[in-house]
N, C-alpha and C positions, 0 to 999 in steps of 0.2 A: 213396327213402329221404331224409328229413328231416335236417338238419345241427339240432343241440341245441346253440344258441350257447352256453347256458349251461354244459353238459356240459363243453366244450371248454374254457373257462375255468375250472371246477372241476378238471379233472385233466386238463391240456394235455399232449399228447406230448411225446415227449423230444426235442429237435432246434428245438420253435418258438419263435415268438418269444414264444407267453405260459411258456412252459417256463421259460424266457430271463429274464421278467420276473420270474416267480414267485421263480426262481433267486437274482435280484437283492435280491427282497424285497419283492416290490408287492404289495399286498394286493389280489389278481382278484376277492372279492369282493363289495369297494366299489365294483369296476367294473362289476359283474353290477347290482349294487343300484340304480348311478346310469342302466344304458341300461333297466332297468325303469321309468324315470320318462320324463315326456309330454317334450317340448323345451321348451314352457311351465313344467314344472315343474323341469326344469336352470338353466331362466334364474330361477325366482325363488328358485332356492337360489343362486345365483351372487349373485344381489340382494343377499342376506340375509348371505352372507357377506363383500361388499366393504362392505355397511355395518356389518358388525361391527369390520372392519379399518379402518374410519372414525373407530369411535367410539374402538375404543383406541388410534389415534394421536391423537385429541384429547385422550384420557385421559395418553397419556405428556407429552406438548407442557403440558398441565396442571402436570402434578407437575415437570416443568423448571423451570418457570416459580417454581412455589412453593421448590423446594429455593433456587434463587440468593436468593430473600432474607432 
């Protein structure tokens, strides 16, 4: 018999830790979504989103800048 990781994160027992999580409020499945991607493609969404948090703190650091004068 096969374990269905996905299964298991879609409708986790009562008592685990994804139960727990779900419980909490985590969305299991972004998390399904993210371990369907290669480790190449985690890293270049990881890429993609520290450069977006790049750009908008150069965007805030910007408008600082402009607002004092």
């Amino acid at each position: 018999m096969t374990i269905d990781h996905e299964e298991v994160l879609r409708n986790p027992r009562p008592g685990t830790a994804a139960a727990a999580a779900r419980e909490f409020g985590i969305d299991l499945t972004l998390t399904i979504a993210n371990l369907r991607l290669s480790p190449e493609e985690r890293i270049r969404g990881l890429d993609s989103f520290r450069d977006s948090i790049r750009r908008l703190q150069a965007e805030a650091q910007r408008s600082k800048i402009h607002e004092r004068r």
